[in-house]
DOMARTOR-564230 format. One record per atom (N, C-alpha, C): residue number from 1; residue in three letters; atom name; x, y, z. Coordinates in Angstrom, 3 decimals. Atoms other than C-alpha are relative to their C-alpha. Layout:
PT     n   res   atom         xx         yy         zz
PT   NUM   ALA     CA          X          Y          Z
...
***
This chain:
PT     n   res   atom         xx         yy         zz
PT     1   UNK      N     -1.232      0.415      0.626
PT     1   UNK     CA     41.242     81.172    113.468
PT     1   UNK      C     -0.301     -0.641     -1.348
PT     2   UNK      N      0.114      0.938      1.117
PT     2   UNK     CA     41.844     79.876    110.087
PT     2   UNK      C      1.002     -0.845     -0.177
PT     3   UNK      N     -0.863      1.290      0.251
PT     3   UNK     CA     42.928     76.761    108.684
PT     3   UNK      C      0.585      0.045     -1.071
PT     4   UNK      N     -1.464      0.062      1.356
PT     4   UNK     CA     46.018     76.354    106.321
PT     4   UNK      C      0.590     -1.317     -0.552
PT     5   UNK      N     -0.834      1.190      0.971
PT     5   UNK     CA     47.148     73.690    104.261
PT     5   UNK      C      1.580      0.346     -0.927
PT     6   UNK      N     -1.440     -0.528      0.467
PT     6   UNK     CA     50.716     73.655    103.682
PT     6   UNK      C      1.101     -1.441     -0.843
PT     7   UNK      N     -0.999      1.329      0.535
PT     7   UNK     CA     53.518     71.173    101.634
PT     7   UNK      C      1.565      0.717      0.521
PT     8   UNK      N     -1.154      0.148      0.169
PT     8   UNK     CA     56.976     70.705    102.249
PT     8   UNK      C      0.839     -0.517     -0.836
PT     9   UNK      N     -0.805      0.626      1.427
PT     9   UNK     CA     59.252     70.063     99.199
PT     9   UNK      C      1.561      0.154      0.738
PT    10   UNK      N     -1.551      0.224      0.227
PT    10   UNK     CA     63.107     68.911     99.331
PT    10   UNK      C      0.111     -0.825     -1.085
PT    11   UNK      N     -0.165      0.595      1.146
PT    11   UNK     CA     64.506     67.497     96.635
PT    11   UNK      C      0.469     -1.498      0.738
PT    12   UNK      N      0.036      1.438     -0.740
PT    12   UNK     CA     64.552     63.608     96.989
PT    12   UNK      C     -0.490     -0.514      0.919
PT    13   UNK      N      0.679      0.410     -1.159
PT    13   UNK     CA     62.681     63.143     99.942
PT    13   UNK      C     -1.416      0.618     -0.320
PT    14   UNK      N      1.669      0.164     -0.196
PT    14   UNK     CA     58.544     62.499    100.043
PT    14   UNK      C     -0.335      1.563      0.232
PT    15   UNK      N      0.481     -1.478     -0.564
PT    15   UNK     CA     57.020     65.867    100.248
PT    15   UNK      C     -0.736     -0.022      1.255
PT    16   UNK      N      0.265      0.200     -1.307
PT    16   UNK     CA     55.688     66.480    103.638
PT    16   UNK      C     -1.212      0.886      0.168
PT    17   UNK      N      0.748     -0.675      0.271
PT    17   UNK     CA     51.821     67.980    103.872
PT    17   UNK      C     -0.539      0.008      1.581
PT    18   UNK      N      0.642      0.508     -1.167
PT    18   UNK     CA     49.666     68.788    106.849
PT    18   UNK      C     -0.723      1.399      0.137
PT    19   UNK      N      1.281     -1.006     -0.466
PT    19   UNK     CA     46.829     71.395    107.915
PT    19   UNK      C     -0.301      0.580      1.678
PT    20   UNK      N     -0.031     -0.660     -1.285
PT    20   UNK     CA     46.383     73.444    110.849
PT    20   UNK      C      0.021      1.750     -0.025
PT    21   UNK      N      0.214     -1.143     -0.420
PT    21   UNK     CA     46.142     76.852    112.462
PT    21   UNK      C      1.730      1.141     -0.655
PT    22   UNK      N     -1.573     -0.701     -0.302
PT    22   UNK     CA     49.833     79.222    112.151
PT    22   UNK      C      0.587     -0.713      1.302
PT    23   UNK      N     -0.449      0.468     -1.043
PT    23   UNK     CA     50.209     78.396    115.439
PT    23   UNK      C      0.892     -1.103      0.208
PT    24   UNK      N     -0.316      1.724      0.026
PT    24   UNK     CA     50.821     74.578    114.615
PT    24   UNK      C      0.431     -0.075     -0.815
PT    25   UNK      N     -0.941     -0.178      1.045
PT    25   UNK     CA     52.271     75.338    111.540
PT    25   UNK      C      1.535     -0.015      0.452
PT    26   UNK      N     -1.093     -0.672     -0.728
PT    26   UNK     CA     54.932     77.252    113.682
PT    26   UNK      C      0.886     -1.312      0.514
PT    27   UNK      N     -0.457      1.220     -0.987
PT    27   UNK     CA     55.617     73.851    116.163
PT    27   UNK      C      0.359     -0.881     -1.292
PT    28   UNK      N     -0.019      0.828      1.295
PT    28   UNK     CA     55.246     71.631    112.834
PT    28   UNK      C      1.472      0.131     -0.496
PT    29   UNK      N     -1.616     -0.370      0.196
PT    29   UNK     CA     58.533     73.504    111.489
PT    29   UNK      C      1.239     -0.167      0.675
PT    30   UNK      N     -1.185      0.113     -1.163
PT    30   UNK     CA     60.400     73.588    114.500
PT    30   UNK      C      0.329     -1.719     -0.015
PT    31   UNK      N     -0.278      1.792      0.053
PT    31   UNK     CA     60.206     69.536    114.775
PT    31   UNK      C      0.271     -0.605     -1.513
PT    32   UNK      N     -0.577      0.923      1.417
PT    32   UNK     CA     61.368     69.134    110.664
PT    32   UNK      C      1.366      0.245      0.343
PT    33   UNK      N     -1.415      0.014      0.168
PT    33   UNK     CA     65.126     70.237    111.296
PT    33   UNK      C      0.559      0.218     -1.099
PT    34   UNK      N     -0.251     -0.324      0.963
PT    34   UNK     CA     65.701     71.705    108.547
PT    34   UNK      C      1.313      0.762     -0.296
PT    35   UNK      N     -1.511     -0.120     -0.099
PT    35   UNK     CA     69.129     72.683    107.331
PT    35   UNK      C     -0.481      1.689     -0.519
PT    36   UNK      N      0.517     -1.217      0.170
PT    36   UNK     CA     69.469     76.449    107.651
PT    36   UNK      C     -1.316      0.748      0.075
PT    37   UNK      N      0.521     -0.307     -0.625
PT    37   UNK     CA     66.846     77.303    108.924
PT    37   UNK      C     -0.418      0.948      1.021
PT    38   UNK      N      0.654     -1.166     -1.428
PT    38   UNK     CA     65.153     80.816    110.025
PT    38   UNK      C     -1.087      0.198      0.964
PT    39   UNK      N      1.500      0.015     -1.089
PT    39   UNK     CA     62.706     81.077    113.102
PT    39   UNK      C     -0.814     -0.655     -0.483
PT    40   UNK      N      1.390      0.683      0.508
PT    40   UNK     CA     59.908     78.604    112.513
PT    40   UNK      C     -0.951      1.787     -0.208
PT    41   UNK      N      1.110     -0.842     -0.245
PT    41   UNK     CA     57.787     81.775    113.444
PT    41   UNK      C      0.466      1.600     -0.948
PT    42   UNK      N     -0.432     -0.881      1.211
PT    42   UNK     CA     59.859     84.390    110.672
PT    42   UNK      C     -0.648     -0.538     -1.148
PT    43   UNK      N      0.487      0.918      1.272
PT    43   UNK     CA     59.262     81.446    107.856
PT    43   UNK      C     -1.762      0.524     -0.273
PT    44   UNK      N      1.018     -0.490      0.530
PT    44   UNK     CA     55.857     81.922    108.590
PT    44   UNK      C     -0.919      1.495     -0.375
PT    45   UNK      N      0.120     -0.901     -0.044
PT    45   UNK     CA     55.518     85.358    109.169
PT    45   UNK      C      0.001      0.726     -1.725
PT    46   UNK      N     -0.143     -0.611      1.309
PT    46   UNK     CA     56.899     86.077    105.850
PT    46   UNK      C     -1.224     -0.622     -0.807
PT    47   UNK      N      0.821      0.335      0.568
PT    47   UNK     CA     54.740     83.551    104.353
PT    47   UNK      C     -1.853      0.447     -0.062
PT    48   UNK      N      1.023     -0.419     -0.280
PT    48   UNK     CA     51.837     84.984    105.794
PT    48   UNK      C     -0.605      1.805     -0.394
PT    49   UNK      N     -0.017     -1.134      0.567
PT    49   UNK     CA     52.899     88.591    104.465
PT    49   UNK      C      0.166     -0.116     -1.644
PT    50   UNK      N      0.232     -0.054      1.387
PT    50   UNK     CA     53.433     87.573    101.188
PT    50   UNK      C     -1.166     -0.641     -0.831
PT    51   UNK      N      1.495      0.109      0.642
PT    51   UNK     CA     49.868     86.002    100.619
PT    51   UNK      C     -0.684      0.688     -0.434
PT    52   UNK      N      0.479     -0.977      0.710
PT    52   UNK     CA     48.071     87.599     98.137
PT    52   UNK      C     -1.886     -0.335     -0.214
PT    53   UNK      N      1.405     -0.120      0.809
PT    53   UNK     CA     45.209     85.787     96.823
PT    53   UNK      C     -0.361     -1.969      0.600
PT    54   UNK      N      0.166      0.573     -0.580
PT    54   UNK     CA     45.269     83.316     99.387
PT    54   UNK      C      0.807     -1.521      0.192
PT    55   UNK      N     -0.774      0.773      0.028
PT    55   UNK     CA     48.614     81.513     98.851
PT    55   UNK      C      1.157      0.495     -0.119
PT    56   UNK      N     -1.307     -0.776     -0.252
PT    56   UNK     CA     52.223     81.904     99.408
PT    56   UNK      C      1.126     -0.872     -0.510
PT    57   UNK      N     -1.048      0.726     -0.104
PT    57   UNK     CA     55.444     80.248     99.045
PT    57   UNK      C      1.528      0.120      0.909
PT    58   UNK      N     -1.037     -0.060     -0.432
PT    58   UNK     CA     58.640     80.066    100.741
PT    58   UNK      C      1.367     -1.159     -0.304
PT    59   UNK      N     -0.362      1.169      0.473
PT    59   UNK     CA     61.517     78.811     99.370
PT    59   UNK      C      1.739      0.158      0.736
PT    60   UNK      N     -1.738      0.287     -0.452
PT    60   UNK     CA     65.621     78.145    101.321
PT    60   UNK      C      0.776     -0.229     -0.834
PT    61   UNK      N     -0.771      0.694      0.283
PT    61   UNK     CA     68.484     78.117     99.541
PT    61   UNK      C     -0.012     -0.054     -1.364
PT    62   UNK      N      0.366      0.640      0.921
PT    62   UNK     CA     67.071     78.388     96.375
PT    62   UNK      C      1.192     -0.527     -1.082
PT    63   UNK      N     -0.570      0.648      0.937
PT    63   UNK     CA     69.195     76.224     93.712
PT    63   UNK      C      1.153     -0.725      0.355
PT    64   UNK      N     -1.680      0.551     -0.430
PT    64   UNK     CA     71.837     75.316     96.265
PT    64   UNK      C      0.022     -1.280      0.925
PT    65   UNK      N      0.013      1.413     -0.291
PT    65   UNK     CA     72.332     72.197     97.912
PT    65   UNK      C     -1.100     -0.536      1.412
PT    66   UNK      N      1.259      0.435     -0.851
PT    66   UNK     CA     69.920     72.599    101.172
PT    66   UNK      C     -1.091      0.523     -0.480
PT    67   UNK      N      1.285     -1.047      0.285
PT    67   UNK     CA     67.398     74.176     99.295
PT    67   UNK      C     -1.497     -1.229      0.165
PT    68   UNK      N      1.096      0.304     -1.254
PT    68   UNK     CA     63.704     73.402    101.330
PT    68   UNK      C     -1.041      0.953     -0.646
PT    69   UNK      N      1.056     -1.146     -0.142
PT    69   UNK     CA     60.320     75.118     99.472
PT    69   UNK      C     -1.135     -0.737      0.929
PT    70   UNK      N      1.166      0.037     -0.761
PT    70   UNK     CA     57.037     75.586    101.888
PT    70   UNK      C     -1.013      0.536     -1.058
PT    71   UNK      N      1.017     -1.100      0.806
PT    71   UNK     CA     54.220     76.543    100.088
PT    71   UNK      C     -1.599     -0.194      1.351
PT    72   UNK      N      0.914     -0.041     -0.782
PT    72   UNK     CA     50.891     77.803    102.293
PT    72   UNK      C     -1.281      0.346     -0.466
PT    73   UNK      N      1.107     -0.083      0.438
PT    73   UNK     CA     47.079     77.583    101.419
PT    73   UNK      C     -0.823      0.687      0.952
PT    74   UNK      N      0.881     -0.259     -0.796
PT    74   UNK     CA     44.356     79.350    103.378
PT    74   UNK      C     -0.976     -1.071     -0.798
PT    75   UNK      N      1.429      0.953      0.316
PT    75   UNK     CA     41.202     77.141    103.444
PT    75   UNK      C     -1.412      0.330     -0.161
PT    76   UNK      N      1.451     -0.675     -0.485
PT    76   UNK     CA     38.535     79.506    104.606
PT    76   UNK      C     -0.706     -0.848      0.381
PT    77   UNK      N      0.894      1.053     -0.697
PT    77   UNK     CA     37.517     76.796    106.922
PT    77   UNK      C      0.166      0.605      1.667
PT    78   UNK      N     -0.381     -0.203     -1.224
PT    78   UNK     CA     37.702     78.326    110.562
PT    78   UNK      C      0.295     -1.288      0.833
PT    79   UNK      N     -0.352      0.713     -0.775
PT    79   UNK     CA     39.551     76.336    113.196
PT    79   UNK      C     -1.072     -0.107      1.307
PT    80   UNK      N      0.962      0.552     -1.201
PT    80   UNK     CA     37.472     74.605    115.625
PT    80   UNK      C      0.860      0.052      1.340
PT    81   UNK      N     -1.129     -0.370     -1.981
PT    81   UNK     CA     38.574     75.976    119.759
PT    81   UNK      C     -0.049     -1.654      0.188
PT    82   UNK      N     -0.664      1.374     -0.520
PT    82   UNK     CA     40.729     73.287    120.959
PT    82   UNK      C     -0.760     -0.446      1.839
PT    83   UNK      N      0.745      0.167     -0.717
PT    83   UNK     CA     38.728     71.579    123.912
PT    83   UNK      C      1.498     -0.088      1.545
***
């Protein structure tokens, strides 16, 4: 598995960062509540199809009042099996 470094941007509120597998990415999303909001596991899907050169973005809403970007890093650090 690889590891991903990802941010959460809304406008006015702290950006929100954190690292992990897809997997945990996936759960990560589901527990922000995000307004409008498609499938934790679409969000990333797409994000994970539109990586090119080892980064992506995803952005909700763009310019309108819930608008929510993700942006996603690969690390090329493999994930260590969970014990």
């Amino acid at each position: 598995m690889t590891v991903y470094l990802w941010a959460l941007y809304r406008p006015r509120i702290e950006p929100k960062r954190g690292f992990g597998d897809l997997g945990y990415l996936i759960r990560w999303l589901e527990r922000q509540k995000l307004p409008g909001e498609a499938p934790s596991d679409w969000v990333v899907m797409l994000l994970k199809v539109a990586e090119s050169d080892g980064r992506s973005v995803y952005v909700h809403d763009e310019g309108g009042p819930d608008q929510w970007t993700l942006t996603l890093s690969r690390t090329g650090v493999a994930a260590l099996p969970r014990c």
